[in-house]
Biopython code that builds the backbone (N, CA, C, O; Angstrom):
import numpy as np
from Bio.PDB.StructureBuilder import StructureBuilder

atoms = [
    (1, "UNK", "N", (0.850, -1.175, 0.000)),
    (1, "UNK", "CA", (0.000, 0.000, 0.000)),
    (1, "UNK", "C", (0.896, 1.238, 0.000)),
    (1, "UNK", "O", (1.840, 1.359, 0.781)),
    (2, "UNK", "N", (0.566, 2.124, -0.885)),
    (2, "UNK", "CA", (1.133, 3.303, -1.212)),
    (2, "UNK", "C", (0.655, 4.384, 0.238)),
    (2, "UNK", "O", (-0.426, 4.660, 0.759)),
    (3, "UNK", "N", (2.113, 4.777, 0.511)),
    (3, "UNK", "CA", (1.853, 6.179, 1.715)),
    (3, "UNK", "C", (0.658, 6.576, 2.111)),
    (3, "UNK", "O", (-0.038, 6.319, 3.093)),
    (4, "UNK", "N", (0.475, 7.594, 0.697)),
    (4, "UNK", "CA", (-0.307, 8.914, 0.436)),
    (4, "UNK", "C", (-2.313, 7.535, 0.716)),
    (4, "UNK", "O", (-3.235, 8.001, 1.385)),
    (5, "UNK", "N", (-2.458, 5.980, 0.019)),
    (5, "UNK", "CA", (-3.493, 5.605, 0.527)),
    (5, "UNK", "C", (-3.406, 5.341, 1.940)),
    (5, "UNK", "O", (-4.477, 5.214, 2.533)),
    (6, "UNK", "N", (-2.601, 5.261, 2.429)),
    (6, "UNK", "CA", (-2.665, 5.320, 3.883)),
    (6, "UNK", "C", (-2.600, 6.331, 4.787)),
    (6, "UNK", "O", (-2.767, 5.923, 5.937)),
    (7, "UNK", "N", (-2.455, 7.259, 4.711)),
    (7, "UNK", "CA", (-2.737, 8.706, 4.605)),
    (7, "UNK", "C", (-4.533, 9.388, 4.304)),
    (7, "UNK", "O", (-5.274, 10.267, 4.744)),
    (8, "UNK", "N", (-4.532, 8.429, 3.397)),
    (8, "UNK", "CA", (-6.359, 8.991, 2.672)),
    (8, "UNK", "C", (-7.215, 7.848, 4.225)),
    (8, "UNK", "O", (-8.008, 8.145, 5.118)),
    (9, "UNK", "N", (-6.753, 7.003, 3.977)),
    (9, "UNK", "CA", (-7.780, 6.101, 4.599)),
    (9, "UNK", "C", (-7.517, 6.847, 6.379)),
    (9, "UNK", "O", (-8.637, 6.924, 6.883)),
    (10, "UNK", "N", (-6.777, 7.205, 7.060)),
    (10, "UNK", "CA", (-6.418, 7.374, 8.158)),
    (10, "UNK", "C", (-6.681, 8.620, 8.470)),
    (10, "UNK", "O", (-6.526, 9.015, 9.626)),
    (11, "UNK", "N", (-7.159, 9.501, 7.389)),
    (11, "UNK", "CA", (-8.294, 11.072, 7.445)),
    (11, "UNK", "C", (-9.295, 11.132, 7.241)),
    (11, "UNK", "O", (-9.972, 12.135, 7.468)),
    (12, "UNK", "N", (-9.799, 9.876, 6.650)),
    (12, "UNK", "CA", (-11.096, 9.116, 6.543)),
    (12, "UNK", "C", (-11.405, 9.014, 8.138)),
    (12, "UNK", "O", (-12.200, 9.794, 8.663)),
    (13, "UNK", "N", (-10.658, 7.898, 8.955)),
    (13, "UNK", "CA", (-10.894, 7.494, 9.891)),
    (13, "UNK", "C", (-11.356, 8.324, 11.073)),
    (13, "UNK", "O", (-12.158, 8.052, 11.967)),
    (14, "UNK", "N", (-10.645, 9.395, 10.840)),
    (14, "UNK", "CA", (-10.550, 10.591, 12.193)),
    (14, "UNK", "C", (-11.498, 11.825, 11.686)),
    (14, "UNK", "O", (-11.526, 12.931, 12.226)),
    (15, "UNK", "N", (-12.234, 11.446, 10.601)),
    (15, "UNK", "CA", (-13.299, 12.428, 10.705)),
    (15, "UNK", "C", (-12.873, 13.895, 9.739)),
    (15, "UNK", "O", (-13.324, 15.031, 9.880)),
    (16, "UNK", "N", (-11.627, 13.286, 8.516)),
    (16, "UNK", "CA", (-11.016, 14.710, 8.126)),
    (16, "UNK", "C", (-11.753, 14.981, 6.486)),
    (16, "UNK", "O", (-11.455, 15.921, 5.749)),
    (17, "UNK", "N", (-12.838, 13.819, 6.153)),
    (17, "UNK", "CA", (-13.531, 13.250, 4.771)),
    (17, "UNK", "C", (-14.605, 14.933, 4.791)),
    (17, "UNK", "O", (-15.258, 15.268, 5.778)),
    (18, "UNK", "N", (-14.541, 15.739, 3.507)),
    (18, "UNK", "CA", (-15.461, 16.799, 3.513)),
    (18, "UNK", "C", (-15.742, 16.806, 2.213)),
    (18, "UNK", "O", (-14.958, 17.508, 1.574)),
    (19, "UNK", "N", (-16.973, 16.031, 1.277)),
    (19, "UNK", "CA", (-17.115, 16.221, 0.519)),
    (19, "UNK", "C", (-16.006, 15.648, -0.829)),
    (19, "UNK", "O", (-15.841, 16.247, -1.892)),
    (20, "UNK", "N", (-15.309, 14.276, -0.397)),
    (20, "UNK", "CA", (-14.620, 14.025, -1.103)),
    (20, "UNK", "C", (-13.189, 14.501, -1.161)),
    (20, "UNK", "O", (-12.393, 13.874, -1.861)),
    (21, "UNK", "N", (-12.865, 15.387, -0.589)),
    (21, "UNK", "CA", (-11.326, 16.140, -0.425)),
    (21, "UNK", "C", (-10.880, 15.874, 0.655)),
    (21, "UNK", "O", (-11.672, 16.194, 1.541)),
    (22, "UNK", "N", (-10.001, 15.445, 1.007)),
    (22, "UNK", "CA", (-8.920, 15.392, 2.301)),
    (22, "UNK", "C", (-8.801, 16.716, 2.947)),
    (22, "UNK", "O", (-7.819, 17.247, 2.428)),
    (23, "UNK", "N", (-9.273, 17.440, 3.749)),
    (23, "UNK", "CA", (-8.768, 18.661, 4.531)),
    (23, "UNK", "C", (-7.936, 19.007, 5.128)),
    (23, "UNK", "O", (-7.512, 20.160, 5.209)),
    (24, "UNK", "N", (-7.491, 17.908, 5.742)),
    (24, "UNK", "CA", (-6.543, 17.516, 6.915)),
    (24, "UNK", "C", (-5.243, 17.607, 6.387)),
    (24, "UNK", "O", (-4.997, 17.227, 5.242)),
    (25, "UNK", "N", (-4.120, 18.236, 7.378)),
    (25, "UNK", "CA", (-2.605, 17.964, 6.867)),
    (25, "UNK", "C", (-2.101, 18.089, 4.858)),
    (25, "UNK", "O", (-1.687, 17.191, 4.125)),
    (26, "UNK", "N", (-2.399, 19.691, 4.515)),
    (26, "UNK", "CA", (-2.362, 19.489, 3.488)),
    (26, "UNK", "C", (-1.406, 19.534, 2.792)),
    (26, "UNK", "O", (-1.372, 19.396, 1.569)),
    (27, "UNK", "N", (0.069, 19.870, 4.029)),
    (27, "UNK", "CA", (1.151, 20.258, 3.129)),
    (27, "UNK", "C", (1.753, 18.629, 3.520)),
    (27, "UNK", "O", (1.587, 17.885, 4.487)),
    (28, "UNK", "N", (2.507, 18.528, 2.266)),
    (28, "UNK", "CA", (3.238, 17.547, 1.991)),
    (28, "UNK", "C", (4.191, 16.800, 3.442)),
    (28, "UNK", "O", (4.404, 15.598, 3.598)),
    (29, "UNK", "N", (4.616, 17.884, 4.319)),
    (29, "UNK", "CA", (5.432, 17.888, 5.295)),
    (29, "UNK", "C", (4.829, 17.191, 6.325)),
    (29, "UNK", "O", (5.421, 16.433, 7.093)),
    (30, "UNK", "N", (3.497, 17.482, 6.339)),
    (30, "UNK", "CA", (3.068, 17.154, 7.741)),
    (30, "UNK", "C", (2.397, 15.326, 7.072)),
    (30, "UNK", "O", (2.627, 14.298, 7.708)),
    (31, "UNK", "N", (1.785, 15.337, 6.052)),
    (31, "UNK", "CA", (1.914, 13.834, 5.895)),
    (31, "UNK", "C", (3.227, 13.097, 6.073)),
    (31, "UNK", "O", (3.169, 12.094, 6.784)),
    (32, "UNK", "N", (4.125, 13.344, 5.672)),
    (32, "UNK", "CA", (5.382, 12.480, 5.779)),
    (32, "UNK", "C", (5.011, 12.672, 7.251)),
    (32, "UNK", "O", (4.386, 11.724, 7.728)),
    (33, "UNK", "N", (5.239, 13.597, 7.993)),
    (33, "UNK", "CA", (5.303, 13.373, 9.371)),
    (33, "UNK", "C", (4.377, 12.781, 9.766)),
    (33, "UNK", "O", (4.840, 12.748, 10.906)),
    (34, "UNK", "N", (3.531, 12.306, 9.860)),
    (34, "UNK", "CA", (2.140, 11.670, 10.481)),
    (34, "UNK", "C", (2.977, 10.240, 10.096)),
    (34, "UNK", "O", (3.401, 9.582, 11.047)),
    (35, "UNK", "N", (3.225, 9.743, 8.691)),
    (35, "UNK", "CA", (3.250, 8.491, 8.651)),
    (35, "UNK", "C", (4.387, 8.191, 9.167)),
    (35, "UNK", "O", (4.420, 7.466, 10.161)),
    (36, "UNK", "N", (5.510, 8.675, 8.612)),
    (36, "UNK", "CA", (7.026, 8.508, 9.647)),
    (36, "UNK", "C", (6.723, 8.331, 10.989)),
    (36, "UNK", "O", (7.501, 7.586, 11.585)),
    (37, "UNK", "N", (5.823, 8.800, 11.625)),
    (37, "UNK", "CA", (5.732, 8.856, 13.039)),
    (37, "UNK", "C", (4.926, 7.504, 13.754)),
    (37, "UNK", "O", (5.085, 7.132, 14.917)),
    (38, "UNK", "N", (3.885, 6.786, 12.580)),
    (38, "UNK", "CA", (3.711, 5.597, 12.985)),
    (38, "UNK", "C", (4.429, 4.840, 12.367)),
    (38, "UNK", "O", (4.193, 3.677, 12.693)),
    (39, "UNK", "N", (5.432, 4.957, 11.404)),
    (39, "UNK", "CA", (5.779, 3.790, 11.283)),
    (39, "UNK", "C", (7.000, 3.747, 12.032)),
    (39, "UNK", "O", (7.422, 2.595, 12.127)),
    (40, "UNK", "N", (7.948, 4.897, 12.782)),
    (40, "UNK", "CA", (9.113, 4.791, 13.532)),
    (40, "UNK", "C", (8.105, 4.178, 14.931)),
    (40, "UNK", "O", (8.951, 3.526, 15.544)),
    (41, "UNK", "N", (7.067, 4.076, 15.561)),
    (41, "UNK", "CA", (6.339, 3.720, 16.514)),
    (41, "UNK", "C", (6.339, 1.853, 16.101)),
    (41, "UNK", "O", (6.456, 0.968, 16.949)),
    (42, "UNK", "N", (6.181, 1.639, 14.656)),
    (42, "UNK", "CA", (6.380, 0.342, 14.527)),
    (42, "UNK", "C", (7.203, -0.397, 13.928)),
    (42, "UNK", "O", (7.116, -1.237, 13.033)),
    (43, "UNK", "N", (8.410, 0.231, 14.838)),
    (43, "UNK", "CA", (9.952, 0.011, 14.476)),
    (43, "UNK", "C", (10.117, -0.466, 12.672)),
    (43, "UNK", "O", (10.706, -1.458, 12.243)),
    (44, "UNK", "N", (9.583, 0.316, 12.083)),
    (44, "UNK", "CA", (9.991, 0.484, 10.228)),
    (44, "UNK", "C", (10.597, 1.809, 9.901)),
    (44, "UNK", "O", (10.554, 2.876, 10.514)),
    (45, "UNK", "N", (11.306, 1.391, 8.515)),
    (45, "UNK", "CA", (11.836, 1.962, 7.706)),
    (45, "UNK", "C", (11.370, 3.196, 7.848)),
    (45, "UNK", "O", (10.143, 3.247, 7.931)),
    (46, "UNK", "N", (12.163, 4.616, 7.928)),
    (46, "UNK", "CA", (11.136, 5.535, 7.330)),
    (46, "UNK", "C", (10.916, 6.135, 5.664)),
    (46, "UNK", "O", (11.899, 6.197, 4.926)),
    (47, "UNK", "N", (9.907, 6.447, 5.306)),
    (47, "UNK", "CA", (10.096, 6.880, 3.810)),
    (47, "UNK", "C", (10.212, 8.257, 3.680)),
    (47, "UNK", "O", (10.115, 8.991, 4.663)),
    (48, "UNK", "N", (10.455, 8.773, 2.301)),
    (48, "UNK", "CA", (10.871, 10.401, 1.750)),
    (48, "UNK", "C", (9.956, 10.836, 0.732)),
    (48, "UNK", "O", (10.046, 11.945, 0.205)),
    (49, "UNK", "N", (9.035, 9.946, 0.430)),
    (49, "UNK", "CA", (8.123, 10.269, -0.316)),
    (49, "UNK", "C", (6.614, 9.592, -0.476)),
    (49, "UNK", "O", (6.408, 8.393, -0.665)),
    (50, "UNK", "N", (5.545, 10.695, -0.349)),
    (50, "UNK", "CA", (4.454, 9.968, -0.113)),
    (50, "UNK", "C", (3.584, 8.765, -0.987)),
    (50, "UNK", "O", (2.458, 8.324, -0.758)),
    (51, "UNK", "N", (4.539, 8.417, -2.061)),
    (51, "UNK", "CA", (4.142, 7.701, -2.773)),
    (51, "UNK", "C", (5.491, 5.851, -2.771)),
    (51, "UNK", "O", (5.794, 4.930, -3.528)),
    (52, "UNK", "N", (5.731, 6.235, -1.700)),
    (52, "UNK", "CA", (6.396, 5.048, -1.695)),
    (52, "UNK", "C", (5.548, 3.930, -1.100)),
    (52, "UNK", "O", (4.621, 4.054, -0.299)),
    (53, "UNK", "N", (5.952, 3.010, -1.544)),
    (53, "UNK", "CA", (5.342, 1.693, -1.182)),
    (53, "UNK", "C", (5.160, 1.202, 0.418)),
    (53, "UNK", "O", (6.124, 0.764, 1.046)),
    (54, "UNK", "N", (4.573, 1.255, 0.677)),
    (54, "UNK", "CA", (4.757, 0.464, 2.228)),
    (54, "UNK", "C", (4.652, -0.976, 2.220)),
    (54, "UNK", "O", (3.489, -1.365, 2.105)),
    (55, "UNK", "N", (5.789, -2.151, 2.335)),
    (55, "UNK", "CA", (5.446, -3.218, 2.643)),
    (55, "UNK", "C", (5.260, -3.806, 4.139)),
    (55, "UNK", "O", (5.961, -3.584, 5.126)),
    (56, "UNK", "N", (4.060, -4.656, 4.014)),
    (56, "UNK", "CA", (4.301, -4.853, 5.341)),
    (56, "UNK", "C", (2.563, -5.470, 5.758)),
    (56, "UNK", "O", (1.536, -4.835, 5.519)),
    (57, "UNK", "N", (2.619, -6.588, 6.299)),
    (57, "UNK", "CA", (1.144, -7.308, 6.385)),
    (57, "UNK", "C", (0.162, -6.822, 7.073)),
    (57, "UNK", "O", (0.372, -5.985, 7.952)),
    (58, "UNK", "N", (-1.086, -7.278, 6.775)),
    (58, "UNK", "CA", (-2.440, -6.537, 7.125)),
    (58, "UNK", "C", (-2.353, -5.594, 8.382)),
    (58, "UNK", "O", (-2.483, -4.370, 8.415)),
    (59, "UNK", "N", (-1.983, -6.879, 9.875)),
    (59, "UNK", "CA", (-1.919, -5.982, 11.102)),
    (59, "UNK", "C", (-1.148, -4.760, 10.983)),
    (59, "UNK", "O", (-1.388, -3.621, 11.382)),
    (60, "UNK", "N", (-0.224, -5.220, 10.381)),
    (60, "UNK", "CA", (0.634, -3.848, 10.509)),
    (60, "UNK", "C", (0.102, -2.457, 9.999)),
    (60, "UNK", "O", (-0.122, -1.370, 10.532)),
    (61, "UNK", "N", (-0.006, -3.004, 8.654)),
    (61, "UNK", "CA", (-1.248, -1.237, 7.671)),
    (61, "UNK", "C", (-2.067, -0.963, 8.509)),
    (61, "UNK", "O", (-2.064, 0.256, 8.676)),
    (62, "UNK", "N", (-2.869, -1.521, 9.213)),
    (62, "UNK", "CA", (-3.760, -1.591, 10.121)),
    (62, "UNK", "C", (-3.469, -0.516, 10.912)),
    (62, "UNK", "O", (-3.777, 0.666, 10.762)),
    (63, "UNK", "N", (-2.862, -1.037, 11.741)),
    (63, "UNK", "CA", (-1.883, -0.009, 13.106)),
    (63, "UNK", "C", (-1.223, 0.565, 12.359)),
    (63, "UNK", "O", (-0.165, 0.017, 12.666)),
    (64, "UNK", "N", (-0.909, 1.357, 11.472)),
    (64, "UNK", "CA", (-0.393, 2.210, 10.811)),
    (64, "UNK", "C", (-0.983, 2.902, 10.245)),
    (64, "UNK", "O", (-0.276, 3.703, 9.634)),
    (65, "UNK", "N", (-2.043, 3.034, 10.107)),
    (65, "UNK", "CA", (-3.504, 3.814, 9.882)),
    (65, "UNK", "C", (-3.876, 4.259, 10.956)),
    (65, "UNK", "O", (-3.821, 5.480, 11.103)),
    (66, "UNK", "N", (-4.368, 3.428, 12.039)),
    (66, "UNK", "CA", (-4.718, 3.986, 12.832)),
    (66, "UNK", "C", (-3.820, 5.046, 13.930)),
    (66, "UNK", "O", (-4.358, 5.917, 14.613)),
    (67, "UNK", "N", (-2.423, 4.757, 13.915)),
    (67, "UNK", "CA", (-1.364, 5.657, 14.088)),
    (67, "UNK", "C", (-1.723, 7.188, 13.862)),
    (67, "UNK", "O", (-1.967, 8.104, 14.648)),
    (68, "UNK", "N", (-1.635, 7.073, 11.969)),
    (68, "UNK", "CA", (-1.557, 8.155, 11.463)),
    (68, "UNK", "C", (-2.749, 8.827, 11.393)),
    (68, "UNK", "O", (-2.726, 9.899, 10.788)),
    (69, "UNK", "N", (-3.851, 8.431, 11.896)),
    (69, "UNK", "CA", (-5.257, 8.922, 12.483)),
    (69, "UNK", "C", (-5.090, 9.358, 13.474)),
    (69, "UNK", "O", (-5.323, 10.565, 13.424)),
    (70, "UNK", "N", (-4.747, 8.991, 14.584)),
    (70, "UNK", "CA", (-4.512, 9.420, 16.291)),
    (70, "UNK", "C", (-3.508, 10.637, 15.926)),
    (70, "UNK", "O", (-3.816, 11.757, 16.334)),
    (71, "UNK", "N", (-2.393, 10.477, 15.221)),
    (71, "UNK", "CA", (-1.600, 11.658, 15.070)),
    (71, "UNK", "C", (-2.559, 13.023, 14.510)),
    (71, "UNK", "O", (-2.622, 14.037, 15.205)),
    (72, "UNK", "N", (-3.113, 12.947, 13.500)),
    (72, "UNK", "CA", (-3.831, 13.904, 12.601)),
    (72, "UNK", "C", (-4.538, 14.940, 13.693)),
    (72, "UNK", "O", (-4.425, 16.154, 13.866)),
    (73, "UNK", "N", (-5.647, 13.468, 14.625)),
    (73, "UNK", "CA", (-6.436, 13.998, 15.267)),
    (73, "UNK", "C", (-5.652, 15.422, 16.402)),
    (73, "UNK", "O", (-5.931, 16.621, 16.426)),
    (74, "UNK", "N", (-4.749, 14.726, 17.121)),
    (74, "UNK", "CA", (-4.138, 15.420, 18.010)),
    (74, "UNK", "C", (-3.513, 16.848, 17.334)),
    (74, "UNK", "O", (-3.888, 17.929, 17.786)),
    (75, "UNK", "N", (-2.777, 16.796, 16.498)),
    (75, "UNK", "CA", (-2.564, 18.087, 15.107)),
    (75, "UNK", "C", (-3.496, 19.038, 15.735)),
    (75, "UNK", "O", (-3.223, 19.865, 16.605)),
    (76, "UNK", "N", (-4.907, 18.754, 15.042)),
    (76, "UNK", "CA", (-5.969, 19.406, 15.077)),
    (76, "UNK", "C", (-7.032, 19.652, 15.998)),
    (76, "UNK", "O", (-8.202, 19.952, 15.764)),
    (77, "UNK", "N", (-6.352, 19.450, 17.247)),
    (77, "UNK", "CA", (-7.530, 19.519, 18.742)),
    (77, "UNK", "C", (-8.818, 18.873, 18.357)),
    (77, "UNK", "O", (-9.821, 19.585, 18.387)),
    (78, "UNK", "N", (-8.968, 17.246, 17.891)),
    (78, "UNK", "CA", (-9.903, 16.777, 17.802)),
    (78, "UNK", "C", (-9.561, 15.651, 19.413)),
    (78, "UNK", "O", (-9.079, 14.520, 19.475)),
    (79, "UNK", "N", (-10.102, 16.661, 20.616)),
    (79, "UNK", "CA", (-10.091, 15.816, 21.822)),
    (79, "UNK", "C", (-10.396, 14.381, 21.667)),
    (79, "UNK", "O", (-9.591, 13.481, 21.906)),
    (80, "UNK", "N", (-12.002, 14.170, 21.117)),
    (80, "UNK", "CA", (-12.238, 12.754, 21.649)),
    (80, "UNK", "C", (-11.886, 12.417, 20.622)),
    (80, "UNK", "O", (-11.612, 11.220, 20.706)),
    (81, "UNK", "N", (-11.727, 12.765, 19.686)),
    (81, "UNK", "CA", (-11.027, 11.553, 18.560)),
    (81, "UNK", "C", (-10.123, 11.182, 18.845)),
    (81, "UNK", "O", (-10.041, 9.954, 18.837)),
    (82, "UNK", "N", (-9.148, 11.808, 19.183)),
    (82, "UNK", "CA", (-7.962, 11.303, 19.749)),
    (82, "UNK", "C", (-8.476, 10.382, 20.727)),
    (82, "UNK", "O", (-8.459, 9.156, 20.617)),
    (83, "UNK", "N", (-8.900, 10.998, 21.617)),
    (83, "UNK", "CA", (-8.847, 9.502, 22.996)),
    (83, "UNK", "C", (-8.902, 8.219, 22.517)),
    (83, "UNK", "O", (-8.078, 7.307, 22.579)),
    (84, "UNK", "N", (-10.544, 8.315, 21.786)),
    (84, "UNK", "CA", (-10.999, 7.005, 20.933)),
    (84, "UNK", "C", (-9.947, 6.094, 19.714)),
    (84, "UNK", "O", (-10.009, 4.875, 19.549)),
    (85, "UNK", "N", (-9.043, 7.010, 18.983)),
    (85, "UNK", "CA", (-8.185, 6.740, 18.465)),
    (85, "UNK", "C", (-6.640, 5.850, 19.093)),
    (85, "UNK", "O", (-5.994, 4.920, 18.609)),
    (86, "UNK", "N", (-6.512, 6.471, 20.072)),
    (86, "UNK", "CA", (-5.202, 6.185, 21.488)),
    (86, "UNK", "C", (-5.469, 5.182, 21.991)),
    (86, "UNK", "O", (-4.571, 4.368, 22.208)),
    (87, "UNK", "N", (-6.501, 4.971, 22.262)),
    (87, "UNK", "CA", (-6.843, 3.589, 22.651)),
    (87, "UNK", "C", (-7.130, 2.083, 21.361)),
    (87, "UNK", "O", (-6.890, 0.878, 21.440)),
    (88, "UNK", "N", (-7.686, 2.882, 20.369)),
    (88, "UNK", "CA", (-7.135, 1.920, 19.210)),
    (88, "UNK", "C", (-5.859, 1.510, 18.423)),
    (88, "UNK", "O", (-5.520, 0.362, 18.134)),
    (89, "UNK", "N", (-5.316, 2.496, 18.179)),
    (89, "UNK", "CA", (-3.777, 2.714, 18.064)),
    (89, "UNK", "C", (-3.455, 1.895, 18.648)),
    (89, "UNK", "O", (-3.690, 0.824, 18.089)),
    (90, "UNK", "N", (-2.902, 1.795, 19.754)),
    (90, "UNK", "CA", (-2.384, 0.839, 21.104)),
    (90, "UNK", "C", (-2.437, -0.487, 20.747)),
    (90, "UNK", "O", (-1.521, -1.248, 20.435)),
    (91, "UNK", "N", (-4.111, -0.749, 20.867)),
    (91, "UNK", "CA", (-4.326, -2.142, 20.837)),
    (91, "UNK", "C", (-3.710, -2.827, 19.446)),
    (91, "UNK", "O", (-3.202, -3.931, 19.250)),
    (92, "UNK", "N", (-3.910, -1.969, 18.779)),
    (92, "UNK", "CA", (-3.387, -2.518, 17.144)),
    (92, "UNK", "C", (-1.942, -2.096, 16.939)),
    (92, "UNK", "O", (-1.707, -2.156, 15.732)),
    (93, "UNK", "N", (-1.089, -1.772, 17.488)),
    (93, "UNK", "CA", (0.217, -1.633, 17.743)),
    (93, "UNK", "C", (0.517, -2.355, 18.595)),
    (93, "UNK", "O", (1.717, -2.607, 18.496)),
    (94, "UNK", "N", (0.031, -2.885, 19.476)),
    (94, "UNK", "CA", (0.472, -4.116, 20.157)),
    (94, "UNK", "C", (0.419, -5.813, 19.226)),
    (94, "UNK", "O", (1.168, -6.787, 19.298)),
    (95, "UNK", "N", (-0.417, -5.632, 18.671)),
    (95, "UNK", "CA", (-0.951, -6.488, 18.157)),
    (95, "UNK", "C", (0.292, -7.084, 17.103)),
    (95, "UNK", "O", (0.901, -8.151, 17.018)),
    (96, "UNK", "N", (0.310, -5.760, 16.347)),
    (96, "UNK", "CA", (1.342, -5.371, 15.043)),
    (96, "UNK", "C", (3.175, -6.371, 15.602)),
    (96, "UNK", "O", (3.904, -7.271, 15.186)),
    (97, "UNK", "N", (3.086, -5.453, 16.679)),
    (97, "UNK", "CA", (4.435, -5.432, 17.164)),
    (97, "UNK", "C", (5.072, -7.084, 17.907)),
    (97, "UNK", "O", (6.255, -7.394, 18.043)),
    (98, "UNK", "N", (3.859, -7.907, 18.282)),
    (98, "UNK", "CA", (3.599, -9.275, 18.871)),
    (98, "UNK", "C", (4.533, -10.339, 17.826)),
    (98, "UNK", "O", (5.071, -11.375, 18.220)),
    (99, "UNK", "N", (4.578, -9.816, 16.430)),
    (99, "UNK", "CA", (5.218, -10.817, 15.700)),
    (99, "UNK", "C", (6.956, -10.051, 15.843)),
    (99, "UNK", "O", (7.912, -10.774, 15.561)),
    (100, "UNK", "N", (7.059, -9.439, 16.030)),
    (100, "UNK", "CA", (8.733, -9.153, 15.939)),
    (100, "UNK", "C", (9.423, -10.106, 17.099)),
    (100, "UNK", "O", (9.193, -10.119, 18.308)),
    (101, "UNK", "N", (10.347, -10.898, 16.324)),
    (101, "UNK", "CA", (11.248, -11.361, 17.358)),
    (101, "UNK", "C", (12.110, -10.548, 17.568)),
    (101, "UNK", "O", (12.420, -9.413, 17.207)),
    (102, "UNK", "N", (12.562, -11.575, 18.433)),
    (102, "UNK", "CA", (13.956, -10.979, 19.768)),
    (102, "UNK", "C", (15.280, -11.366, 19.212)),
    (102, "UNK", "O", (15.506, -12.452, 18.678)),
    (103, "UNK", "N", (16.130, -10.411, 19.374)),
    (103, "UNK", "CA", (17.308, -11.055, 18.513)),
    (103, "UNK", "C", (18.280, -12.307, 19.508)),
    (103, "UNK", "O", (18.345, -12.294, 20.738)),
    (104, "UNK", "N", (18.791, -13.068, 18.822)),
    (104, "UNK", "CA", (19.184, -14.179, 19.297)),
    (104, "UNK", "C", (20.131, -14.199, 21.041)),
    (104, "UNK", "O", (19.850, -14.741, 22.110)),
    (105, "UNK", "N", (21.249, -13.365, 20.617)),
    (105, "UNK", "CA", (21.893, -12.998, 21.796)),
    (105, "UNK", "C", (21.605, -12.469, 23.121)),
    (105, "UNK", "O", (22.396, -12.461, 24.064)),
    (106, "UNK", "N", (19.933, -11.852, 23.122)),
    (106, "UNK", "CA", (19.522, -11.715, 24.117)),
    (106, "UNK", "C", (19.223, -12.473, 25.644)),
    (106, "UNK", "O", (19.002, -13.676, 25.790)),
    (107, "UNK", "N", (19.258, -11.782, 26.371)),
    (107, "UNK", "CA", (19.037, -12.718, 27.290)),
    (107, "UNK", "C", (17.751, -13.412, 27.729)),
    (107, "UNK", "O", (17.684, -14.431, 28.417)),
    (108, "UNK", "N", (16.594, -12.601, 27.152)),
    (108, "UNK", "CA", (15.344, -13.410, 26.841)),
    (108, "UNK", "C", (15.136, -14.265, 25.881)),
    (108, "UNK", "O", (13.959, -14.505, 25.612)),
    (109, "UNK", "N", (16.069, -14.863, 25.208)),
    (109, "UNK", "CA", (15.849, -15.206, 23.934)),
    (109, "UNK", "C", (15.870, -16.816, 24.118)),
    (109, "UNK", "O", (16.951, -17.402, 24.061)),
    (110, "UNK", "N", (14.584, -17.570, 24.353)),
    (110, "UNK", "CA", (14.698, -18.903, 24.421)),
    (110, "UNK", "C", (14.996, -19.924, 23.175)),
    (110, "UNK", "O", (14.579, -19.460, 22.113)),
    (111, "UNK", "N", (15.419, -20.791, 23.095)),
    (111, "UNK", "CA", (15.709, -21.746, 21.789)),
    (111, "UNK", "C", (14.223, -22.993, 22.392)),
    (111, "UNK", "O", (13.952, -23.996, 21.731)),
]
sb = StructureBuilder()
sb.init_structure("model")
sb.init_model(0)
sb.init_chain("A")
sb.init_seg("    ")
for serial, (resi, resn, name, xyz) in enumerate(atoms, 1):
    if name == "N":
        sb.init_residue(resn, " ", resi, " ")
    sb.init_atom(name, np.array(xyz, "f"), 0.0, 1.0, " ", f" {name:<3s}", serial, name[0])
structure = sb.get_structure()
């Protein structure tokens, strides 16, 4: 999934949809920042352009939407969206983050 649709769907989410146009975050800057900001939250790559590819399986786009929704909201003093968002975020960033292993040398690291 391309950035900039994850970006559309995650201003969808938080209430930023007016008639078909995105309102929300219109300069280029602050999208990179919204998505950079969930995806450094779900220890990924960051990108330089809003049309780069995001790989990366369902949970993850998932919580990476909803990231970049909770971010938007907060931007824009949308109180309860945010709350309602923070608490989804979370759960689906936990969720996301459940498949990353542990690197070997650790000391939690059972065989």
């Amino acid at each position: 999934m391309r950035a900039i649709d994850i970006y559309r769907e995650a201003t969808v989410l938080c209430g930023g949809e007016l008639n078909g146009e995105y309102v929300l975050g219109e300069e280029n800057v602050d999208k990179l920042f919204f998505v950079n900001r969930a995806l450094m939250d779900l220890r990924r790559v960051r990108i330089y352009e809003m049309t780069a590819d995001i790989i990366a399986n369902e949970k993850t786009i998932d919580a990476i939407i909803c990231g970049v929704a909770y971010y938007i909201a907060v931007k824009y003093c949308r109180h309860e969206t945010a709350a309602f968002l923070s608490e989804l975020y979370n759960s689906k960033r936990a969720i996301a983050l459940s498949n990353v292993s542990r690197v070997k040398n650790s000391p939690f690291y059972k065989v």
